[in-house]
Structures are given as C-alpha cells and as structure tokens.
MIROKE-102529 format. One record per residue (C-alpha): residue in one letter; x, y, z. Coordinates in steps of 0.1 Angstrom, whole numbers, plus 5000, padded with zeros to 4 digits. Example, Ala and Ser with C-alpha at 12.3 -4.5 7.8 and 13.67 -1.06 7.14 Angstrom:
<atoms>
a512349555078;s513749895071;
</atoms>
This chain:
<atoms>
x875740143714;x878740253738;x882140073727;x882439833759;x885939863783;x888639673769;x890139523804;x893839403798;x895039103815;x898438963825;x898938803793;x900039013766;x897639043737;x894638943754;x892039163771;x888339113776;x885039243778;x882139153802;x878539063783;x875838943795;x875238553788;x873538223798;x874838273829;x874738573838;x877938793833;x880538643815;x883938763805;x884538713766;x888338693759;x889938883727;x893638843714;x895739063694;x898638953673;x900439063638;x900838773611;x902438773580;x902739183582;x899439203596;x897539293626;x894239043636;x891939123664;x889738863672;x887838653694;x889238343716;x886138223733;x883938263761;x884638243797;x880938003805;x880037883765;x883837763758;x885637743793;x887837973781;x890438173806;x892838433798;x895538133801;x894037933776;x893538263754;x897038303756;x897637993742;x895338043712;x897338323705;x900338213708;x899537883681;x898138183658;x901238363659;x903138053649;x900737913624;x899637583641;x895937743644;x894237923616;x892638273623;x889038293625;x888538433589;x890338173574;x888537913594;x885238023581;x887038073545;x887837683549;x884737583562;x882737733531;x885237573509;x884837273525;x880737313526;x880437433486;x883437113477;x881236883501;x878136993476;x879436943443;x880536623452;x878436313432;x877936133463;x875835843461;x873136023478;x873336263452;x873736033427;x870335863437;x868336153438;x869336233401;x868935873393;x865335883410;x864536223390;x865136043352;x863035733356;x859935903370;x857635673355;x859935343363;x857735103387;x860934943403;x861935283417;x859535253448;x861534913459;x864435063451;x863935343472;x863035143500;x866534973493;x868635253492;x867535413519;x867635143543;x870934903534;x872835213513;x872235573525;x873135543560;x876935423558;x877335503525;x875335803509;x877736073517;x880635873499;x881735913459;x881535563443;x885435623437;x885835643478;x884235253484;x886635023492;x886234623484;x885634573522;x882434803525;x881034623498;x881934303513;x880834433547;x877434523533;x876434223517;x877734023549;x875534233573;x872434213547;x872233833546;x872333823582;x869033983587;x867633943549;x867833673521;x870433673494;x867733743469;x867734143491;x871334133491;x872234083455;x869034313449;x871034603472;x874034603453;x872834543415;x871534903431;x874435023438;x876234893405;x873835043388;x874035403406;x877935403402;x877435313364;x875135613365;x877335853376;x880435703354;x877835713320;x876736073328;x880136183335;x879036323372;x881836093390;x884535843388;x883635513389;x884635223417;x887535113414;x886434673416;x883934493407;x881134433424;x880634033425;x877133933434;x875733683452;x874733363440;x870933333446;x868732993435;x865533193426;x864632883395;x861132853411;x858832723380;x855132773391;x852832533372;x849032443368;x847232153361;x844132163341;x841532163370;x843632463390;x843632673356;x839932553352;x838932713388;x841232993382;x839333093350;x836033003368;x836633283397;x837833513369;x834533473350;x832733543386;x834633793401;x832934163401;x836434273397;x836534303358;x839734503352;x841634243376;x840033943361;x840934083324;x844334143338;x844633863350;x843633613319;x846133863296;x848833743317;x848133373316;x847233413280;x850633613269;x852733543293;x853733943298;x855034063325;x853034263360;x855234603348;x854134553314;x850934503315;x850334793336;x852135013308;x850234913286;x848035153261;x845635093237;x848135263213;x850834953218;x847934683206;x848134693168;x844634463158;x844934483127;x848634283125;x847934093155;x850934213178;x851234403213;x854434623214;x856034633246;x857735013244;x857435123280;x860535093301;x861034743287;x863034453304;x866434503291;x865834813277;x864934723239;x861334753227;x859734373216;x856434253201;x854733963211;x851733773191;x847933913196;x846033543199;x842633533195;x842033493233;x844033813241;x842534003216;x838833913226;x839934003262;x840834353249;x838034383224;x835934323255;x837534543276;x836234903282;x838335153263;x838235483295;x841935613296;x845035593273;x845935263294;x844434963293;x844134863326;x843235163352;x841835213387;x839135413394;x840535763392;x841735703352;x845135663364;x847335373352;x847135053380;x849435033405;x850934753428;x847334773447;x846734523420;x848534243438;x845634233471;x843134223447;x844533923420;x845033733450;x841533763462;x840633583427;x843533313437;x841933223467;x838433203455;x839832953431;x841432753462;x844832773448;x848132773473;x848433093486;x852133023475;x851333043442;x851733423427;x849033563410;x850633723381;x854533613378;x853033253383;x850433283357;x853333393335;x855433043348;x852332913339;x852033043304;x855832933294;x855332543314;x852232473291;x854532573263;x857532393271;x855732063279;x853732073250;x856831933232;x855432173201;x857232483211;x861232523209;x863332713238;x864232993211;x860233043201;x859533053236;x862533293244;x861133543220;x857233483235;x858633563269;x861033873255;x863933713274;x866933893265;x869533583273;x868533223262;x869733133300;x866433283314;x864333033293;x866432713299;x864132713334;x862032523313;x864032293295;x863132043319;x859932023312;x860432003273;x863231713280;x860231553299;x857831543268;x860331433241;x861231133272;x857531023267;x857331073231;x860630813231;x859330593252;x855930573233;x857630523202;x859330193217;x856630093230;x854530133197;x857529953180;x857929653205;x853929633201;x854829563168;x857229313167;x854929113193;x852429143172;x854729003145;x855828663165;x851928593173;x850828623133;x854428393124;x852928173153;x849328103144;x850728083109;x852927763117;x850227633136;x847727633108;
</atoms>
C-alpha cells in the first residue's frame, strides 16, 4: 500500500493525511515532537470521529511537549496497568464468586445469590471490602428497609460480613475497616399445635400419595431437624444399631451433632424405601430440593391448618413446644435435641416451660388447701359427735 501525502499545516509539528471515514473524507491529524531525548510521531485525532482541527492538534502537542498529557504508548501502557491491577483486585464481586465456588453443595447459596446480586453487586461489587466506608454500609441498610423488611436487611449484610471475613481468612484482601452492626429484627415467632391440628396433620400424612413428603414431613415433627438437614441426609448418617442420626453435612454452626433415633423416627426410615445414598429424593435419584416446600404445604392444607403456619420450620416449633410444655424436659436437654449452638436460641421456649411449672404450683396449692379443708370438716364433725 502507497505511503499516503503527509500535508503540513500552519502549525508546526502537525500535518495530516486524508482517509476515508464515516463520513466520507476526513482529514486525520498527526503531531511530531521530541521528549526526554526522543522523537514521537503519533496520532492527535480525527477531523469527523474526535472534532479534531489542526488548532486543537497543536495544542495536544504542545501539553505532550510539556508533560501535562501522556503519549499515546504510555496511555495504553497505563491503561493495561490499570486493567491487569483492576483484575487482581479481591473485589467483592470477586470475592463472591470464589465464595460461591467452595460451598457448592450449601443450600443457602441460591438466596444468597439472589441477595448479592440485587442489594450488593450493583454499588458495591467492584469495591475491596478495605474501600467501604461506614456510610455505604449505613446507606445500604437504610435504602433496604425502605422497600424490604429488616429480617432482608440484616440478611444482606450478615452476607456481606461474611464475604469480607472470607477474603480476610483466605488471605485474598484486607478486611473493613468497622464493624458491621446489624439490625435488630423480632423474628421469636413460636408456631404450636394442639392435639386435634397435629391429629389432622398426621391424618393427611397417612393419606397423601406423596410418600417421600409425608415421611419428610413426620421426621421433622418427630426430631425436630431442620428443612437443610433433612435434605442432607444419607442412609450412612442413621446409625440403627446405637439409635442416633449424625448431622455431618454443612451443619448449623459448622460442628457435626447427633441427635436420638426414637422409635417413631426409626420406623419412618425402616419404612422408607432405600433408592439413592439420600434418604429423601425426587424422582430423578437426586437429593430434594426446595420444590419440597409446594408440595408439604399441599399436605398442610388438606389438614385445614393456617396457611400461616410453615410446613417444616413450624413442625420443628412444634416438636421443641411439646417439649418445653411438658414440664419433663430442661432448656439444656432441649438445646442439645435442637443442636442449638447458643442457649439464647432455646430460651424461645422458656415461656412455655415457666407456664407448666405455674400449673404444677398452683395444683400443688390447691391439693394442699384441699387438704387443710378437709382437715377443719373431720375436727368439725368430730366436735359435733
């Protein structure tokens, strides 16, 4: 290809050549000037595509020349810097992503996807935990609970704590530089049955033609375990000979526990067909997932309970309430049944187990002041006779 006429201009150290472009004919402006020793030839801009003239080109040069304006090589040298420096930064995009990758079998990911993406990624991802400020978080939470419930706002940034801890534990990032305070949320709902509810309840268990969400179902009323960890379960974390279920899988908490096998439980699983590693599946052999919830509430509402009332963290409310009010059961027994890791989880109930010994109290007076009236009358009829 023919070198193209260099046309020189008024201005020294700028010239041009005509190209063809968007428009049509368009002069494309050069500059030539010596920095630091050497000589640089390159390009100012284009006459249509940057509204360059040989005026403005001048300029260019002239801020070249004096330093105030990089060259184009060392533009694109920054630039790149800038790109690779942007890449290797732990941002919390980033820091999600890897987060995400290590817990692929963690059923809380999904929610906090949802999460992350919606309330965190778009003002925040590109930012290193070490760059939030005190306000953003502040900012955040205020802007959350105006469109969501405090519950979704403390949920968002134990998220966020968590994903800064993250990259501080796996030595990716710096941490934050505050602490992240929390909103308070009153989330001390205690779900409860009464005989005839549980009756019906186990009644459209015993009818439904969904056995593996009937059988899931009664486990959780039975045990008291959790949605997530009966889900994980496998046939090899039931030990029937010792009478024990061993909850290993992503535990709450993060410590494995062992809860008692009773004999309802284990005639549930005895019962149950044995098809996969898991003990409760769908169809395909793969392990349930939250599809679950449509289908446990079909058997709550064919048992004309509130459709309030949560299929499977309620039966678990349920479970601990029938403990608690039995007045047989302590709040550290029933801490261990429910594998809470702090005592203050289980005081929920105290209530209920304050409400029993009350009626025990008051039956013992009343069996005492039975008594003593039963005393006066026999000193009575005896000074009568």
């Amino acid at each position: 290809m023919p070198r193209q006429e260099r046309i020189k201009t008024k201005h020294p150290g700028v010239y041009f050549i005509m190209a063809d472009g968007a428009r049509g004919k368009e002069k494309i402006y050069y500059i030539l000037y010596r920095r630091d020793g050497k000589q640089i030839e390159e390009k100012a801009g284009c006459q249509f595509a940057d509204d360059m003239t040989e005026a403005k080109a001048a300029g260019v040069r002239a801020d070249r020349m004096r330093g105030k304006e990089l060259p184009n090589t060392e533009k694109r040298k920054a630039a790149k810097a800038a790109k690779l420096a942007h890449e290797e930064k732990w941002t919390l995009s980033r820091l999600w992503n890897e987060y995400k990758a290590q817990k692929p079998d963690s059923n809380s990911i999904k929610y906090d996807g949802y999460r992350f993406k919606k309330f965190l990624e778009p003002k925040h991802g590109k930012k290193e935990p070490s760059e939030l400020h005190q306000l953003d978080v502040d900012r955040l939470r205020i802007n959350i609970m105006k469109v969501r419930s405090p519950q979704t706002a403390k949920h968002v940034l134990e998220l966020l704590r968590r994903l800064c801890n993250f990259g501080v534990k796996k030595q990716l990032c710096q941490g934050i530089k505050f602490k992240i305070e929390l909103p308070r949320v009153d989330n001390q709902r205690t779900e409860d049955l009464n005989s005839d509810q549980i009756k019906n309840l186990l009644g459209a268990m015993e009818k439904s033609p969904d056995k593996e969400a009937a059988d899931f179902m009664k486990m959780a009323l039975f045990t008291g375990m959790r949605r997530g960890e009966l889900m994980k379960l496998t046939w090899n974390d039931v030990d029937f000979d010792r009478g024990f279920i061993h909850i290993t899988h992503d535990p709450k908490g993060g410590k494995s526990q062992k809860i008692p096998l009773n004999e309802q439980a284990r005639v549930i699983l005895e019962n149950h067909p044995r098809l996969a590693d898991h003990v409760f599946i769908r169809k395909n052999g793969k392990p349930l997932n939250d599809v679950i919830n449509v289908r446990v509430r079909l058997i709550r509402d064919a048992a004309g309970l509130s459709s309030d009332f949560r299929p499977l963290h309620g039966l678990r409310h349920a479970y601990a309430s029938m403990l608690a009010s039995s007045g047989q059961v302590d709040l550290y027994t029933l801490q261990k049944l429910l594998t809470h890791k702090s005592p203050l989880m289980t005081q929920r109930y105290a209530h209920l187990r304050d409400e029993t010994m009350r009626k025990a109290s008051t039956l013992a007076g009343n069996i005492i002041e039975q008594a003593a009236k039963a005393d006066d009358q026999e000193g009575k009829e005896a000074v009568g006779a």
